[in-house]
VONURO-58275 format. One record per residue (C-alpha): residue in one letter; y, z, x. Coordinates in steps of 0.02 Angstrom, whole numbers, padded with zeros to 5 digits, always signed. Layout:
REM VONURO-58275
aYZX;...
REM end
This chain:
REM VONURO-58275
x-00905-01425-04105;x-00776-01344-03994;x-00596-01283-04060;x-00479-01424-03987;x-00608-01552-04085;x-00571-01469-04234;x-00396-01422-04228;x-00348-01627-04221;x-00469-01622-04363;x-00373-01507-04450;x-00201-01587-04401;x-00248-01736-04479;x-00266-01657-04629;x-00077-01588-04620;x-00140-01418-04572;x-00005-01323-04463;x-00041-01216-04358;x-00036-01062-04428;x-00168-01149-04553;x-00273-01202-04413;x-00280-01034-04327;x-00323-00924-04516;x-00470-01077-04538;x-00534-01090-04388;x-00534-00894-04390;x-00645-00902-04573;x-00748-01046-04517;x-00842-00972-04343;x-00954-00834-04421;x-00943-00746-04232;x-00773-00735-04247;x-00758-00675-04443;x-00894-00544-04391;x-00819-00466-04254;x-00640-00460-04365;x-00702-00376-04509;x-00877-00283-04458;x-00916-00155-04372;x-01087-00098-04277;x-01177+00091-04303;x-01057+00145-04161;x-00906+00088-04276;x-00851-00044-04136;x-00819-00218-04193;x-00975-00336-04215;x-01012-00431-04058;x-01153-00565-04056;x-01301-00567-03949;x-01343-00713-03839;x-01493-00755-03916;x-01420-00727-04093;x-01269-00865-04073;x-01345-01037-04116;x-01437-00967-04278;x-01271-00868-04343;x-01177-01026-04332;x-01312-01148-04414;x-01245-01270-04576;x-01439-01291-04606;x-01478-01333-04769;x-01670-01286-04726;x-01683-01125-04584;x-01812-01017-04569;x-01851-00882-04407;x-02017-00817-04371;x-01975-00668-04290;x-02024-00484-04209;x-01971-00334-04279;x-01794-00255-04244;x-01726-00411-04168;x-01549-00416-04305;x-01607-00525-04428;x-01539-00424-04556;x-01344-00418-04469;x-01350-00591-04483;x-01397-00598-04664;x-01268-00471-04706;x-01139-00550-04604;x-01175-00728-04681;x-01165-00652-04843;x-01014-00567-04834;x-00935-00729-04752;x-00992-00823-04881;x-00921-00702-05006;x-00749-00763-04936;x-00802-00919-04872;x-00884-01019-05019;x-00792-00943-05183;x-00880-01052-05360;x-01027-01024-05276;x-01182-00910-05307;x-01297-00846-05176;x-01458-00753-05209;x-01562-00633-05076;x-01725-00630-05145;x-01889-00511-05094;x-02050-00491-05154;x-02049-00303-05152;x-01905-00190-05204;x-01939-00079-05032;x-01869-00225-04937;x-01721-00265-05056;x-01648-00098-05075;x-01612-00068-04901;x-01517-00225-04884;x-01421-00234-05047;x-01353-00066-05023;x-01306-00093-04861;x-01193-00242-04924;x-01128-00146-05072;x-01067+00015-04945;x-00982-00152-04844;x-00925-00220-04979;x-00844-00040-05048;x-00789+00024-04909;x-00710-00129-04795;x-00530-00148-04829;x-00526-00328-04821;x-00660-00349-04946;x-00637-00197-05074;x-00492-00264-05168;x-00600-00426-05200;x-00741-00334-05266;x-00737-00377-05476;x-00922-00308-05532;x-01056-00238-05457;x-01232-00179-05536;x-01374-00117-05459;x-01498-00138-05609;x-01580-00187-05694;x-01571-00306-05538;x-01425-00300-05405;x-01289-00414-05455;x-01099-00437-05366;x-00946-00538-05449;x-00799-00576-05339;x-00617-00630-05402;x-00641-00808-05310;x-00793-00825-05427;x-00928-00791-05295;x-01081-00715-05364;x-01213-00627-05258;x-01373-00588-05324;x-01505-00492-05271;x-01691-00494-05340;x-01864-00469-05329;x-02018-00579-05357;x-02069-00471-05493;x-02253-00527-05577;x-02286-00689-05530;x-02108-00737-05494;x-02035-00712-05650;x-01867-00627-05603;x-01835-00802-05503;x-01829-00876-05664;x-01663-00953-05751;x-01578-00926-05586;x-01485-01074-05538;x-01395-01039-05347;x-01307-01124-05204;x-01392-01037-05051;x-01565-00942-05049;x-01587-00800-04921;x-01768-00734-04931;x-01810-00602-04817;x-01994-00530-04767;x-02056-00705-04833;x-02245-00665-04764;x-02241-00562-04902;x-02210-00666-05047;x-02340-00723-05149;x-02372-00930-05208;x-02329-00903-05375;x-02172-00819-05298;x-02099-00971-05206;x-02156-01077-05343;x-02033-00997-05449;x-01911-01002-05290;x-01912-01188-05276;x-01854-01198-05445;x-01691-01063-05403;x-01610-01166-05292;x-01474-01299-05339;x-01510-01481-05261;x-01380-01478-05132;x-01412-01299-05092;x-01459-01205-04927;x-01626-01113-04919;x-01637-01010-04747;x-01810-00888-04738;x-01840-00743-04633;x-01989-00667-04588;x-02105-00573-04480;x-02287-00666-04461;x-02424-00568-04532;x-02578-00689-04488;x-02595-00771-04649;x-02573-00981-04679;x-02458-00956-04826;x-02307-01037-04900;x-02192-00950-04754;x-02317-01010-04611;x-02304-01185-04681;x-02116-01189-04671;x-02125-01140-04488;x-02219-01286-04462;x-02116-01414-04560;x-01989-01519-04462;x-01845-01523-04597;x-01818-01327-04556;x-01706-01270-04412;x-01830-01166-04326;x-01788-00992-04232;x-01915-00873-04146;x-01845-00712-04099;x-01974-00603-03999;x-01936-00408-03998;x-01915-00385-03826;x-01732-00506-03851;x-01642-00349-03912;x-01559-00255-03756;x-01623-00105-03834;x-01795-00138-03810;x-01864-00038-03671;x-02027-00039-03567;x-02052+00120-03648;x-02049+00072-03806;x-02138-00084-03769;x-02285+00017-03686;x-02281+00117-03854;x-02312-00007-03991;x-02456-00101-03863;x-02531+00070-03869;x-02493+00086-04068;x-02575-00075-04103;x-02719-00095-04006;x-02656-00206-03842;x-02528-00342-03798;x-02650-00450-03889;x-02705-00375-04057;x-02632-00460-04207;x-02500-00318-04247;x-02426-00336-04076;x-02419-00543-04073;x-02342-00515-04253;x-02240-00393-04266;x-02164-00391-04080;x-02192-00566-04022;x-02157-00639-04206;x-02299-00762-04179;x-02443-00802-04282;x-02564-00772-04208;x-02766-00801-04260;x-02771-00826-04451;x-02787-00661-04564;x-02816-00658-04746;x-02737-00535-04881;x-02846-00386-04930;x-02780-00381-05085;x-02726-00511-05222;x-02521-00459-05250;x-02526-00536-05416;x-02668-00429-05468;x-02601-00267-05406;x-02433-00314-05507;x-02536-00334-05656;x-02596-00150-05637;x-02442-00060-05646;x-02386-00001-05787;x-02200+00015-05809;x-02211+00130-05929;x-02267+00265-05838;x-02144+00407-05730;x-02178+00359-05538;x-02217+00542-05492;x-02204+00562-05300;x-02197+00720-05230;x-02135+00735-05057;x-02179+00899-04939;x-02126+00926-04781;x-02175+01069-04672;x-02069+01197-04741;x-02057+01127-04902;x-02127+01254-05044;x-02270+01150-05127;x-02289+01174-05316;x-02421+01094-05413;x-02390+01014-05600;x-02432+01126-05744;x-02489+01092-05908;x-02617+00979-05844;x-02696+00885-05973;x-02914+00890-06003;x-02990+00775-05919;x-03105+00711-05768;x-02985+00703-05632;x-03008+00649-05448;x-02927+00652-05290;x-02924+00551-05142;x-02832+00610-04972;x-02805+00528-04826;x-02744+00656-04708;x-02639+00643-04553;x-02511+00756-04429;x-02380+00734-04333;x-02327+00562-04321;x-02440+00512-04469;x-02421+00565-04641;x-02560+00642-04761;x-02561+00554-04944;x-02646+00620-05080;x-02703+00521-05250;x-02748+00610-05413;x-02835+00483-05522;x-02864+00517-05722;x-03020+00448-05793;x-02995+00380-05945;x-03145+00258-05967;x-03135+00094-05937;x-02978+00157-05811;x-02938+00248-05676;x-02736+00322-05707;x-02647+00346-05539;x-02555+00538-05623;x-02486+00594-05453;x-02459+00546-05272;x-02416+00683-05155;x-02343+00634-04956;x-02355+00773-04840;x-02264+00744-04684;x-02265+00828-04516;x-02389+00962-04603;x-02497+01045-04506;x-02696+01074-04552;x-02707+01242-04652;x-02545+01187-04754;x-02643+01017-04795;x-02777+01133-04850;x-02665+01233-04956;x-02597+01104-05061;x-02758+01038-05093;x-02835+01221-05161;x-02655+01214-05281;x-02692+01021-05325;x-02882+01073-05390;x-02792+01247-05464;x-02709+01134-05564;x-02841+00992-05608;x-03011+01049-05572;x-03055+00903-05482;x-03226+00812-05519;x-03266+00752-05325;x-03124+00786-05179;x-03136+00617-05070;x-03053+00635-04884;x-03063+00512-04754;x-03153+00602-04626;x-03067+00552-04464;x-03012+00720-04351;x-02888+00775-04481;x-03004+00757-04634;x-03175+00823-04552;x-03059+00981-04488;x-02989+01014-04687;x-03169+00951-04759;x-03261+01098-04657;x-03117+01228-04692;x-03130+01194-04874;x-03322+01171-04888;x-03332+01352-04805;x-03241+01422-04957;x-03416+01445-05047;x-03555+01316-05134;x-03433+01246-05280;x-03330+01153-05152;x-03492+01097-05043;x-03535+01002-05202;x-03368+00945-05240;x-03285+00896-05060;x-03349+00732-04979;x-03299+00693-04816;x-03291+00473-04824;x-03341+00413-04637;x-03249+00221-04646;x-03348+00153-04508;x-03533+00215-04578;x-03634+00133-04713;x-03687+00201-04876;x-03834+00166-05002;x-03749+00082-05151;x-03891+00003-05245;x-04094-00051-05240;x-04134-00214-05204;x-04288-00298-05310;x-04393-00273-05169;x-04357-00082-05186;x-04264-00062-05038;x-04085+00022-05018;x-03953-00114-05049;x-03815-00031-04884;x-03639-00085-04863;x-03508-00044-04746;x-03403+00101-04825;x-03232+00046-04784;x-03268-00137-04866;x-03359-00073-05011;x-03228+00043-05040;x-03104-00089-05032;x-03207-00187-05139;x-03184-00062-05289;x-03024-00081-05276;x-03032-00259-05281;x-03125-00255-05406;x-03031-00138-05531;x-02849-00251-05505;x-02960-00412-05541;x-03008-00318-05709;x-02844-00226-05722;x-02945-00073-05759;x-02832+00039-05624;x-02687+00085-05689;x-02523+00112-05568;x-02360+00175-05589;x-02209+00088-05497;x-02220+00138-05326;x-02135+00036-05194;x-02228+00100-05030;x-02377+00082-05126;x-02312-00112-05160;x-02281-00151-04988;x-02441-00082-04902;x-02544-00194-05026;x-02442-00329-04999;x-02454-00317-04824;x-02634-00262-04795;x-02735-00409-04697;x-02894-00419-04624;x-03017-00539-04490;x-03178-00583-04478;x-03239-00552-04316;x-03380-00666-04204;x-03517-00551-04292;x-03462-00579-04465;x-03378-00404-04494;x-03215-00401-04563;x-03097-00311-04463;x-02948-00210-04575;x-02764-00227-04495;x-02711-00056-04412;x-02536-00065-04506;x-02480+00066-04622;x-02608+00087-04772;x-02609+00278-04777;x-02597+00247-04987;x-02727+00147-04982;x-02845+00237-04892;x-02825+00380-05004;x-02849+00261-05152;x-02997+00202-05057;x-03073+00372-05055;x-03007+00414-05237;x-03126+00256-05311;x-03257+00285-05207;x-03272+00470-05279;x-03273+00421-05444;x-03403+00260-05407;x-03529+00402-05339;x-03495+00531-05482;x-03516+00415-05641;x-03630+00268-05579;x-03780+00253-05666;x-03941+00302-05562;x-04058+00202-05479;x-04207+00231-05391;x-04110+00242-05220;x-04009+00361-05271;x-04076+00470-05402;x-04035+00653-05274;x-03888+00723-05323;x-03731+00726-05180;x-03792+00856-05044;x-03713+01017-05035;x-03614+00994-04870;x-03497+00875-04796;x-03546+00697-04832;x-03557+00573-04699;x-03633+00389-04720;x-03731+00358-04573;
REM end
């Protein structure tokens, strides 16, 4: 619909032209974008090629299936903030299933909103909790929420428009909740980045009543062979799953979810402090005092350079395991990673010391186990890709599982019982929301290489305390050898 259309439009309406030039000015998003934002270089907001037809959309149903990096979040920030102006009596809510996605967004509206001349003096209200929440003197309310358990913040919200970002990661119970948000003349556009699974968000990419948009990675100008080279080599090839997902934005073969979202939700407790200790290489590392008694364990699983180490103290308090402490080391080098795990046992006198013995973990493992006999019994060095004795069968031979899944499997396991007990911890949120997994041609399931650096750690952390405290059987009646323990 070009301008000379809708100026006779306007005309006979009685618009002048002054009229016509301030509307036409509000109505084309490009334009209203490039007026009153700016870009990280402070330069006025210009639109990408690609971007155009999808920034301009009156869908009432939209929904991209996208790569990573690609400006899907400019455009939700610049059709909020036009709708802000644009739509006053209105609400609009931005919803997320984890908080680690919402954050970043709200706040980036709320500095907009703050600090942009035009739009400051409009500003009535803004909260950030107990959810984020933005009242404008035409009446306009934003909103911005998370799923919460099971959907439940989505509940009693009645609103105009729906933006949901990182959809693949919402749960069914979520959108359930969702569907019930929206207002029966109201707009409902979805963004997301495919993750394998046939969900709610795959469905809608399929259904003909939403304006469709796929926006591969290698669209933004910024996007170099380099960096393309890079993330092929980060994910496994041009066709593993984390490289048709997350830089072609396709789906790809189906995955399925490791972990049940509405399980792990059940587990935290919001009672507890989220205690997070970050340590960086220069960073002095101290570790809590006035530990309580009590059988404690730790699971590491320990990285360098690019990668960061986590660490997971677990309190057992029969029939739970209590997450007490996460520590992320970042760009630390070996010997410090040993160092703050001779201060973490200082301070707990650890039961069993689980690490995931890839390069990193064998290196600290042997450094540690060299200290003297207590810490050969103690330290186990977890090899993912081995097997490992975990029961007889009638006929009295060893019942063997793959480490990684039966590992995984304990921790299935404990959410379905809610006998692990979490605090609120948003990375930890979004890694178990995220983590997926295939079955490959031979029946093996196959983990995705994304980031699950907590859960490994928790991985190692349940498997310590499976080995210290299960009851014995006739396969495994020897108590843990005294050096570095590999399952092979």
């Amino acid at each position: 619909m070009n301008d000379d259309f809708l100026r006779t439009a306007l005309a006979r309406r009685g618009l002048n032209a002054d009229a016509m030039t301030r509307w036409l000015g509000l109505a084309n998003r490009e334009r209203f974008a490039a007026r009153y934002l700016s870009d990280r270089e402070g330069r006025p907001w210009r639109v990408r090629d690609y971007q155009r037809d999808s920034l301009a959309s009156r869908a009432l149903r939209k929904v991209h299936c996208d790569g990573r990096d690609v400006g899907k979040t400019a455009e939700i920030e610049i059709i909020a903030c036009w709708a802000m102006v644009a739509c006053p009596d209105s609400e609009m809510m931005i919803a997320t299933q984890c908080e680690n996605h919402l954050f970043p967004l709200m706040n980036r509206l709320a500095r907009r909103f703050q600090t942009t001349p035009a739009f400051a003096p409009s500003l009535a209200e803004m909260r950030r909790s107990p959810s984020w929440h933005f009242r404008f003197t035409n009446n306009f309310v934003l909103w911005g929420r998370i799923a919460g358990p099971r959907g439940i913040n989505f509940q009693g919200m009645h609103v105009d428009w729906q933006i949901v970002d990182e959809a693949q990661e919402m749960t069914e119970t979520a959108w359930g909740e969702l569907y019930q948000a929206l207002n029966g003349d109201g707009r409902r556009w979805v963004y997301g980045v495919p993750n394998g699974l046939r969900n709610t968000f795959y469905r809608m990419t399929c259904m003909n009543d939403f304006e469709q948009y796929n926006w591969p990675s290698h669209l933004n100008p910024e996007f170099t062979a380099a960096k393309e080279a890079e993330l092929a080599r980060l994910y496994g090839g041009r066709t593993s799953p984390g490289y048709v997902h997350r830089v072609l934005g396709q789906h790809g073969e189906p995955t399925h979810a490791v972990f049940a979202l509405d399980d792990y939700l059940a587990c935290v407790d919001h009672s507890l402090t989220n205690t997070v200790q970050v340590v960086r290489e220069d960073d002095v590392f101290a570790a809590p005092e006035n530990i309580a008694p009590g059988r404690y364990y730790l699971g590491c699983d320990l990285g360098y350079a690019r990668d960061p180490s986590e660490f997971m103290v677990y309190l057992d308090a029969p029939p739970h395991l209590v997450n007490v402490l996460r520590v992320r080391l970042e760009g630390v080098n070996y010997h410090r990673q040993q160092t703050v795990i001779e201060a973490l046992d200082r301070a707990y006198g650890f039961m069993r010391i689980g690490l995931d013995a890839g390069n990193n973990g064998r290196a600290v493992a042997h450094a540690l186990m060299a200290k003297g006999r207590d810490w050969c019994r103690r330290v186990a060095a977890l090899e993912f890709g081995a097997t490992l004795d975990v029961d007889t069968m009638p006929d009295g031979r060893p019942a063997r599982r793959r480490a990684k899944e039966f590992m995984t499997e304990l921790l299935q396991r404990r959410l379905a019982e809610r006998t692990l007990v979490l605090p609120p911890d948003h990375d930890r949120e979004a890694q178990y929301a995220s983590h997926t997994y295939t079955v490959n041609t031979r029946g093996q399931i196959i983990y995705d290489k994304g980031d699950d650096h907590i859960i490994d750690a928790d991985r190692c952390a349940v498997l310590c305390h499976y080995l210290d405290t299960r009851e014995p059987t006739k396969a495994a009646t020897a108590p843990l050898p005294a050096e570095v323990m590999l399952f092979g």
